[in-house]
PDB file as gemmi writes it, atoms N, CA and C in Angstrom:
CRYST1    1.000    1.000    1.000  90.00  90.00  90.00 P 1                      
ATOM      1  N   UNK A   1     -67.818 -52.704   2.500  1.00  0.00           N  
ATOM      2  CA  UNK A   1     -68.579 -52.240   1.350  1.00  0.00           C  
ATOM      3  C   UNK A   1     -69.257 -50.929   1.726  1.00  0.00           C  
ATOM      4  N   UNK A   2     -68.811 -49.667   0.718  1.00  0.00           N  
ATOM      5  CA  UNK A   2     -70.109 -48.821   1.202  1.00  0.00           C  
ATOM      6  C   UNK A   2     -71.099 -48.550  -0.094  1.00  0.00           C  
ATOM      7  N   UNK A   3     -72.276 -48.365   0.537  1.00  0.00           N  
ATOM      8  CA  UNK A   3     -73.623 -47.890  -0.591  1.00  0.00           C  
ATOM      9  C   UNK A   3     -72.861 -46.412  -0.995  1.00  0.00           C  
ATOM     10  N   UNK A   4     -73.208 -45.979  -1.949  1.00  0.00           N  
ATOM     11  CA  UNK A   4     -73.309 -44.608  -2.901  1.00  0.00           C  
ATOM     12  C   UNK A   4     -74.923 -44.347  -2.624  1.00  0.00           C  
ATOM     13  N   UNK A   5     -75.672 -45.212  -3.467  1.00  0.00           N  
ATOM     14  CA  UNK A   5     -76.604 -44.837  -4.070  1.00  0.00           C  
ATOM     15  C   UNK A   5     -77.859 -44.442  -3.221  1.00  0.00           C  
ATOM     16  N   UNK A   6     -78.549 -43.186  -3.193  1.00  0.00           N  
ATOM     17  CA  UNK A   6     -78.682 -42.353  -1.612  1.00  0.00           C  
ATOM     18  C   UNK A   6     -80.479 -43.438  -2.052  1.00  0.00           C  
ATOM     19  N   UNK A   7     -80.845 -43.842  -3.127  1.00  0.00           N  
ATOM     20  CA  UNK A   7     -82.476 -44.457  -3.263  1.00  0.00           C  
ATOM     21  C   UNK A   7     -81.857 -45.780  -2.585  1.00  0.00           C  
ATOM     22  N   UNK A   8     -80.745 -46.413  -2.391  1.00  0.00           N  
ATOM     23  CA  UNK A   8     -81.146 -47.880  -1.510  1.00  0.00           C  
ATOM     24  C   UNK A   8     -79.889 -47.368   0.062  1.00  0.00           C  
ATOM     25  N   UNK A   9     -80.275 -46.242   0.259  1.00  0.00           N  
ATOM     26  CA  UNK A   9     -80.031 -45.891   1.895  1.00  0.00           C  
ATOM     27  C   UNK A   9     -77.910 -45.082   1.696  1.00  0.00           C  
ATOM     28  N   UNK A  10     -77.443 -44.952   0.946  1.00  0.00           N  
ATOM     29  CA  UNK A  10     -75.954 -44.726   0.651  1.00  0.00           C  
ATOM     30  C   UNK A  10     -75.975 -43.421   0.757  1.00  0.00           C  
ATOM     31  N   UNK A  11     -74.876 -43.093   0.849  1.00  0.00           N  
ATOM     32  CA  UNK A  11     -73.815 -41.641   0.680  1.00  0.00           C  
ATOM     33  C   UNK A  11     -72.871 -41.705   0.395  1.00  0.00           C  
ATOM     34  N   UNK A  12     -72.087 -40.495   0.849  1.00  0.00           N  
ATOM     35  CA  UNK A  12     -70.966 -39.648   0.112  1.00  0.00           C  
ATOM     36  C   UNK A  12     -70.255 -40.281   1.142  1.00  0.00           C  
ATOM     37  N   UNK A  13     -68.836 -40.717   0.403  1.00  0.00           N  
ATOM     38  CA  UNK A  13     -67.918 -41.616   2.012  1.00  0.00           C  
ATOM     39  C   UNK A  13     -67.325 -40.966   2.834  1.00  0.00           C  
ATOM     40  N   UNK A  14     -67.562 -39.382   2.286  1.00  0.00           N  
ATOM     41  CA  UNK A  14     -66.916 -38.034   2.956  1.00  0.00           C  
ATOM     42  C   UNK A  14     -67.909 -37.756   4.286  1.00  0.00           C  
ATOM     43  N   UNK A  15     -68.644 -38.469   4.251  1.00  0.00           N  
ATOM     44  CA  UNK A  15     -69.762 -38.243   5.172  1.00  0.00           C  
ATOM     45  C   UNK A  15     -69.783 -38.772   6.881  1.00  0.00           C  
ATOM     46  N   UNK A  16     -68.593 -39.941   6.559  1.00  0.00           N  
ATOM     47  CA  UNK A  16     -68.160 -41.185   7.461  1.00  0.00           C  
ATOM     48  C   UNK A  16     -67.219 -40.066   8.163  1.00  0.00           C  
ATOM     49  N   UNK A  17     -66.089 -39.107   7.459  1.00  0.00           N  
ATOM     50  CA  UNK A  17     -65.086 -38.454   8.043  1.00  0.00           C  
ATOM     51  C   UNK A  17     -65.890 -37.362   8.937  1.00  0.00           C  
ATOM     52  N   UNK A  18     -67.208 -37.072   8.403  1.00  0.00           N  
ATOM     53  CA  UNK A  18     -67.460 -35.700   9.056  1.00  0.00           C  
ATOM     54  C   UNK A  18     -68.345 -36.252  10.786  1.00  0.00           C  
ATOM     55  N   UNK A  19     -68.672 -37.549  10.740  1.00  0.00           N  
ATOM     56  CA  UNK A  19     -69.324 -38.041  11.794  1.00  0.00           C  
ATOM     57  C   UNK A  19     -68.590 -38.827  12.718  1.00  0.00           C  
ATOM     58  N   UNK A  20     -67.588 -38.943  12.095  1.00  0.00           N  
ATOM     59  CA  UNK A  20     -66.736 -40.345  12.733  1.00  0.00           C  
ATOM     60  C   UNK A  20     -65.950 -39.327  14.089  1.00  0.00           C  
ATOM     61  N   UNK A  21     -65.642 -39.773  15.327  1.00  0.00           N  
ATOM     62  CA  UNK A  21     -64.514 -39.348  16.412  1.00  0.00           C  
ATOM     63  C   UNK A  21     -63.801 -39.170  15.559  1.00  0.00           C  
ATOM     64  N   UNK A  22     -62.749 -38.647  15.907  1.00  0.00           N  
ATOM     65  CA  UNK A  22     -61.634 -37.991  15.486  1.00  0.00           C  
ATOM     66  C   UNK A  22     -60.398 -38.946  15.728  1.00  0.00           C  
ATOM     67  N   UNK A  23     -60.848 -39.430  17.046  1.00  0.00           N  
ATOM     68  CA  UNK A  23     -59.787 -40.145  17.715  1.00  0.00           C  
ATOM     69  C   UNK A  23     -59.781 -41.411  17.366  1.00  0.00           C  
ATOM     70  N   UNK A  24     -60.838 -42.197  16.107  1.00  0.00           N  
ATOM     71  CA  UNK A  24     -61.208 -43.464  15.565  1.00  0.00           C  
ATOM     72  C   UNK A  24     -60.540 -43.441  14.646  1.00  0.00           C  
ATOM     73  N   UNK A  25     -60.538 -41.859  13.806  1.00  0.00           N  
ATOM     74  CA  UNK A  25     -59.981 -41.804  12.293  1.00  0.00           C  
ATOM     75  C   UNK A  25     -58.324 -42.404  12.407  1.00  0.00           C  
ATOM     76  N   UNK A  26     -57.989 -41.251  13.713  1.00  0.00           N  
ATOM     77  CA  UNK A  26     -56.550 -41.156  14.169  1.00  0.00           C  
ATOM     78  C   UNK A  26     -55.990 -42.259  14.437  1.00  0.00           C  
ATOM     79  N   UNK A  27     -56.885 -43.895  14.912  1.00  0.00           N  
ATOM     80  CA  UNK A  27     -56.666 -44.783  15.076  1.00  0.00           C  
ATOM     81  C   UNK A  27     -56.369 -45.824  14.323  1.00  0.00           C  
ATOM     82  N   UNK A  28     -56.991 -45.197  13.085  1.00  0.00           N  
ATOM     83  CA  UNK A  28     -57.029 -46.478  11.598  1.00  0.00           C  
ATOM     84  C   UNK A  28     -58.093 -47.178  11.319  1.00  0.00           C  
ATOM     85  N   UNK A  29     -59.105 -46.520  11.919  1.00  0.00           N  
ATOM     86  CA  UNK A  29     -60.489 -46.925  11.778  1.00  0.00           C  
ATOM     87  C   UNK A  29     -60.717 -47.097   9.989  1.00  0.00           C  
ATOM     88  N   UNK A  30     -60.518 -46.120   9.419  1.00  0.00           N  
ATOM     89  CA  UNK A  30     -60.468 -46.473   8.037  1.00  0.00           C  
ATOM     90  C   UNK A  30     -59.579 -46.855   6.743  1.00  0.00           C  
ATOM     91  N   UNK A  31     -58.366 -47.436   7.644  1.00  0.00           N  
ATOM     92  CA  UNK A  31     -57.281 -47.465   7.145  1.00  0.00           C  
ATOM     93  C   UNK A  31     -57.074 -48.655   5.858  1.00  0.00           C  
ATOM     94  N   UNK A  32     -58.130 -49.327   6.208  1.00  0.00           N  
ATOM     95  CA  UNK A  32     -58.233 -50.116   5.483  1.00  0.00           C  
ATOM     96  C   UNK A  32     -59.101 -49.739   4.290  1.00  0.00           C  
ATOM     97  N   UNK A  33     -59.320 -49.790   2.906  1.00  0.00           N  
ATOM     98  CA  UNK A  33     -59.751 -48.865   2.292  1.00  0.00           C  
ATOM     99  C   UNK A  33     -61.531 -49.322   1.598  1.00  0.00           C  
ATOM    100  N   UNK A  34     -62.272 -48.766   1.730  1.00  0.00           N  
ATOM    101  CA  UNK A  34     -63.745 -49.232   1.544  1.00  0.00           C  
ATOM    102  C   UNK A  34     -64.357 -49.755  -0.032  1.00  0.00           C  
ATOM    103  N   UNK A  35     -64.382 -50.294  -0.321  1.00  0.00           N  
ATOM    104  CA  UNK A  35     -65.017 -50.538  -1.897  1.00  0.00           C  
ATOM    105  C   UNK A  35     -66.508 -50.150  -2.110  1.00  0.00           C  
ATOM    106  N   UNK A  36     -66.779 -49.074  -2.787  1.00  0.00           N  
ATOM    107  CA  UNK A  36     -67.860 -48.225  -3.060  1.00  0.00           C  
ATOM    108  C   UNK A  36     -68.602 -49.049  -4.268  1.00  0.00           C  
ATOM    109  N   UNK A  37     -70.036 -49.035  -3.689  1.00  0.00           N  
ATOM    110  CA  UNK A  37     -71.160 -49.541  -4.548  1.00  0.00           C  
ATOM    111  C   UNK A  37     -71.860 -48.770  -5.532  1.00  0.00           C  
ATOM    112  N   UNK A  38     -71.796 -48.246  -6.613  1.00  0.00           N  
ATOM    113  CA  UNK A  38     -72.316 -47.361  -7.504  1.00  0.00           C  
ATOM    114  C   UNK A  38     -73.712 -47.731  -7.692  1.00  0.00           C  
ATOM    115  N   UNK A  39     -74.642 -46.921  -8.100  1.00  0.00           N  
ATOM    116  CA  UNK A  39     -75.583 -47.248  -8.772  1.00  0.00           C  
ATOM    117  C   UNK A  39     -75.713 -47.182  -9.956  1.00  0.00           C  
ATOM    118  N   UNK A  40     -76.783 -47.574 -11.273  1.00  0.00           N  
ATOM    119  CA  UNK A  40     -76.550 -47.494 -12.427  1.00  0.00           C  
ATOM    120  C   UNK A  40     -76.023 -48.348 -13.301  1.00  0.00           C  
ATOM    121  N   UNK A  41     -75.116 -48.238 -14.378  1.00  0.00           N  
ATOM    122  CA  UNK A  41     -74.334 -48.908 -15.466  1.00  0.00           C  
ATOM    123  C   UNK A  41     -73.733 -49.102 -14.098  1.00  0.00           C  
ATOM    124  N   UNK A  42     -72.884 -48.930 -13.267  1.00  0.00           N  
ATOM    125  CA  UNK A  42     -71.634 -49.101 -12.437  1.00  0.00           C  
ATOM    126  C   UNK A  42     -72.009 -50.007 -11.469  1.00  0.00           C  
ATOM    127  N   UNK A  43     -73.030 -50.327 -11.372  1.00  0.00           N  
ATOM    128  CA  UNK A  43     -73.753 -51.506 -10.241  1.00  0.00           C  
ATOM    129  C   UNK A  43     -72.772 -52.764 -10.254  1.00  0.00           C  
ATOM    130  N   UNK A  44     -73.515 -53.060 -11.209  1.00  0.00           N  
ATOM    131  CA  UNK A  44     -72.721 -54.786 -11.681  1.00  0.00           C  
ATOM    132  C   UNK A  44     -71.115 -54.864 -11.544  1.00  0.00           C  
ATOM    133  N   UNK A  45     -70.097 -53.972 -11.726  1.00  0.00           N  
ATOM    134  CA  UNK A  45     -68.451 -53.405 -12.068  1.00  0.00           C  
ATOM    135  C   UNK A  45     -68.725 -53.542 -10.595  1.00  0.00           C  
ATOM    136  N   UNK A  46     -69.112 -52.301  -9.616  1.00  0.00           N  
ATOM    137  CA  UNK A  46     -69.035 -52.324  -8.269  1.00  0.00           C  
ATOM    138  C   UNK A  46     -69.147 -53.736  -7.591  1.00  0.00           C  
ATOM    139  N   UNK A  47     -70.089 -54.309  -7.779  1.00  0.00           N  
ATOM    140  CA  UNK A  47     -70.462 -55.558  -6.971  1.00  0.00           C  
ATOM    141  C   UNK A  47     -69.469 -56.546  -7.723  1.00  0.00           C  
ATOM    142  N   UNK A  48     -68.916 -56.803  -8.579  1.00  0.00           N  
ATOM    143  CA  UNK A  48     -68.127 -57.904  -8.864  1.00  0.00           C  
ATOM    144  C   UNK A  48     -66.937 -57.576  -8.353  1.00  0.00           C  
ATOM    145  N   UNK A  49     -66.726 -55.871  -8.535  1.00  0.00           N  
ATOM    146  CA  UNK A  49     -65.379 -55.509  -7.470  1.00  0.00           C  
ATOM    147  C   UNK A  49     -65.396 -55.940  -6.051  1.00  0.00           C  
ATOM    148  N   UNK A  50     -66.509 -56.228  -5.762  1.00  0.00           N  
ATOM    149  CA  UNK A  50     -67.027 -56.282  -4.216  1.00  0.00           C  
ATOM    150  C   UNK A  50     -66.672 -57.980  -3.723  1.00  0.00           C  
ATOM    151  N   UNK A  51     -67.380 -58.477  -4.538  1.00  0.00           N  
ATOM    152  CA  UNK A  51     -66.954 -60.057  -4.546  1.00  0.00           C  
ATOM    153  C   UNK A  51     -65.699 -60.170  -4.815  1.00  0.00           C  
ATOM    154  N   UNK A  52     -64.409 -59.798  -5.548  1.00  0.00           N  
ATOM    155  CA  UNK A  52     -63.338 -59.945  -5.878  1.00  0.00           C  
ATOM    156  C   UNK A  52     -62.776 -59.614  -4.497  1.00  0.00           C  
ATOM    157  N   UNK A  53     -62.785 -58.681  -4.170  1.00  0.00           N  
ATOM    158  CA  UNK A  53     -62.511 -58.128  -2.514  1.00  0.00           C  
ATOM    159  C   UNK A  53     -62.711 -59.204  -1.379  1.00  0.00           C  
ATOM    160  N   UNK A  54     -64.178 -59.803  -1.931  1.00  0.00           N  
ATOM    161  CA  UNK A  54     -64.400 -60.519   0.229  1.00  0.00           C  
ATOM    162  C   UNK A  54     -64.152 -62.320  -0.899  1.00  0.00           C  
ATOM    163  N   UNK A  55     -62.702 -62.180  -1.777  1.00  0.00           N  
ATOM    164  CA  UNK A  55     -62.384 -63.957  -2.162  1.00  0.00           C  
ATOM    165  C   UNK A  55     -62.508 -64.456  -3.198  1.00  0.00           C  
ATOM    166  N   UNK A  56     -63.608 -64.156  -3.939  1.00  0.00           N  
ATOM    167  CA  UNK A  56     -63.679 -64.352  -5.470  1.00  0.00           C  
ATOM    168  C   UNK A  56     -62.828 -64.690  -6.489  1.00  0.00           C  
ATOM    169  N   UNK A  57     -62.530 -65.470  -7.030  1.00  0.00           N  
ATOM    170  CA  UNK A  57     -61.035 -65.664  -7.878  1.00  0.00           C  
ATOM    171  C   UNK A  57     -61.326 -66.221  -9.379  1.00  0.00           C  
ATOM    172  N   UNK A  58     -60.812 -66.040 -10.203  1.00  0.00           N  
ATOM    173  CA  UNK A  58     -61.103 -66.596 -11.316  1.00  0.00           C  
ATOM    174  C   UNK A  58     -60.583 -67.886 -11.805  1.00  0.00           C  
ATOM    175  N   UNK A  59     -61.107 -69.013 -11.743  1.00  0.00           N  
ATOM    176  CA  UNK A  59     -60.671 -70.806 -11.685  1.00  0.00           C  
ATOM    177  C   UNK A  59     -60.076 -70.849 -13.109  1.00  0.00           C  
ATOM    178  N   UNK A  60     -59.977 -69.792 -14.220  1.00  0.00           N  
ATOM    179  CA  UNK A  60     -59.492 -69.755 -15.436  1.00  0.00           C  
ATOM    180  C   UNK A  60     -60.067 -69.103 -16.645  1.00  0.00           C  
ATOM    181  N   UNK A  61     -59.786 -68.625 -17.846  1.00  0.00           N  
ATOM    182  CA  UNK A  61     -59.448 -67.769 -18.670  1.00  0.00           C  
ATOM    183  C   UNK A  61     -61.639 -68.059 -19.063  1.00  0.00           C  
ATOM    184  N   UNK A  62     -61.824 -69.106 -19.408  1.00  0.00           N  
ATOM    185  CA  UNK A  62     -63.394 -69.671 -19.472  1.00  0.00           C  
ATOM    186  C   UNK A  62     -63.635 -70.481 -18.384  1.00  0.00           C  
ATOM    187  N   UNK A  63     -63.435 -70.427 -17.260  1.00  0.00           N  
ATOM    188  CA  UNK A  63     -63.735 -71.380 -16.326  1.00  0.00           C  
ATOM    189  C   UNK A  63     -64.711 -70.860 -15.485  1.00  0.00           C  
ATOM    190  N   UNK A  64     -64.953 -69.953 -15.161  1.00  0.00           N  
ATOM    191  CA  UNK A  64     -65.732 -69.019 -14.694  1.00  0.00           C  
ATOM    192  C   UNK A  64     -64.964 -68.576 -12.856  1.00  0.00           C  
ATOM    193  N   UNK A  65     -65.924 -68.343 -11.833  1.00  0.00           N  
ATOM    194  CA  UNK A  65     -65.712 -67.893 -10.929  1.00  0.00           C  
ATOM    195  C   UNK A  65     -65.895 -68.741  -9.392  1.00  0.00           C  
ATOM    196  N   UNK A  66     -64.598 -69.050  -8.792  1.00  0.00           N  
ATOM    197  CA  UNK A  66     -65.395 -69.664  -7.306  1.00  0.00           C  
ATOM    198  C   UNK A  66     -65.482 -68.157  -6.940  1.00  0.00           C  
ATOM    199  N   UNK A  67     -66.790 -68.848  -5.776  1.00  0.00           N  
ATOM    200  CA  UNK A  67     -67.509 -67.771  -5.239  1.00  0.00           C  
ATOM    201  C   UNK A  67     -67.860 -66.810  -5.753  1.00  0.00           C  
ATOM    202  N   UNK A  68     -69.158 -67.180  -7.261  1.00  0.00           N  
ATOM    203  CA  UNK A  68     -69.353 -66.671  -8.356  1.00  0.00           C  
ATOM    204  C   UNK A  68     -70.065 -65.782  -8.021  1.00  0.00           C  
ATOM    205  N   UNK A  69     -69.233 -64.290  -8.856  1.00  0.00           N  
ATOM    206  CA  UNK A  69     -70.022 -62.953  -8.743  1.00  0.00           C  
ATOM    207  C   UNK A  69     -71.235 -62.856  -9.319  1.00  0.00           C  
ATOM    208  N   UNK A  70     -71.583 -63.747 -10.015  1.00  0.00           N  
ATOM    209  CA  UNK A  70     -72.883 -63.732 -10.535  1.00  0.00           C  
ATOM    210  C   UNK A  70     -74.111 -64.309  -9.714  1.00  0.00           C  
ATOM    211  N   UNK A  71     -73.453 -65.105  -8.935  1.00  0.00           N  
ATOM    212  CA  UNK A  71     -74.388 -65.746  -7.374  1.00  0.00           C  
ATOM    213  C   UNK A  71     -74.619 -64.399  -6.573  1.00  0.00           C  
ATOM    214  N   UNK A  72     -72.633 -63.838  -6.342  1.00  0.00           N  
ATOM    215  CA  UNK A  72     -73.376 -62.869  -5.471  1.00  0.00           C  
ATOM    216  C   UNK A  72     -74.097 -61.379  -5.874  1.00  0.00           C  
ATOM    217  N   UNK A  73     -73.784 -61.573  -6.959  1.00  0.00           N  
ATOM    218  CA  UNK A  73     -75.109 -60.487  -8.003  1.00  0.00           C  
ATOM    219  C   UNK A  73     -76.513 -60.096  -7.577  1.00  0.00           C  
ATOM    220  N   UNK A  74     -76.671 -61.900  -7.836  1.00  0.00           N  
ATOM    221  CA  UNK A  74     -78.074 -62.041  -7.720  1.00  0.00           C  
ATOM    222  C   UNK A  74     -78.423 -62.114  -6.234  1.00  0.00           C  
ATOM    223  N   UNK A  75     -77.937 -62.561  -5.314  1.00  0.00           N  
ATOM    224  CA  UNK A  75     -78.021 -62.326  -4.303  1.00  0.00           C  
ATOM    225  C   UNK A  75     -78.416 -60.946  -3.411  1.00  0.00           C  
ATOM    226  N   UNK A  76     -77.619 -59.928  -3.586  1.00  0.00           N  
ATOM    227  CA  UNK A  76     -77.782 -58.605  -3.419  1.00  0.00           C  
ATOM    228  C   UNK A  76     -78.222 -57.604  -4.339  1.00  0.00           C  
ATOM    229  N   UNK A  77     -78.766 -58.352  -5.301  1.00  0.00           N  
ATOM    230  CA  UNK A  77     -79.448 -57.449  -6.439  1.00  0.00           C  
ATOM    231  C   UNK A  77     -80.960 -56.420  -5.687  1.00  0.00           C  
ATOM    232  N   UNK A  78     -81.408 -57.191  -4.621  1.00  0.00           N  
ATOM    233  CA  UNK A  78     -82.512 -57.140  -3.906  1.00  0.00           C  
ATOM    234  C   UNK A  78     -82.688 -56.088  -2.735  1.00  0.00           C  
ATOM    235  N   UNK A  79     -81.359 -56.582  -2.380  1.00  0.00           N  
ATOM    236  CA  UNK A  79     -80.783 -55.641  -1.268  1.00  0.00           C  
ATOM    237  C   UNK A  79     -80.741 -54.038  -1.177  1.00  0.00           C  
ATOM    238  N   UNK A  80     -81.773 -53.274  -0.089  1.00  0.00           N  
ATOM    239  CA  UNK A  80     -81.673 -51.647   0.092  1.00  0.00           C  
ATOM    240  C   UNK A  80     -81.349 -51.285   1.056  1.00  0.00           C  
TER     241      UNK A  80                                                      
END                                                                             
């Protein structure tokens, strides 16, 4: 997961390339690709993207969510 939002500690993910070894990048250090936390209207979209990512699945059309994004909502709603 990375923060965006620079009021709860985030940046620019361009920021990771300009600090990171060279020889980490070259390695696949980020090869795997990061899911960005917006702030704003985009909060809630981000973080349910976020939960969908670390398992989250939808049990059906009205069934709602295991490992409900709305648990982990509220959970990290708090979080800076």
């Amino acid at each position: 997961a990375h923060e965006n939002d620079p009021d709860r500690g985030g940046c620019l993910f361009a920021k990771f390339f300009e600090t990171t070894p060279q020889e980490l990048i070259d390695g696949g250090l980020y090869s795997d690709l990061a899911r960005s936390c917006f702030s704003g209207v985009h909060r809630e979209v981000s973080l349910m993207l976020l939960a969908k990512e670390l398992g989250a699945t939808r049990q059906g059309a009205s069934a709602g969510w295991t490992a409900s994004p709305a648990a982990f909502l509220s959970a990290v709603k708090g979080i800076t």
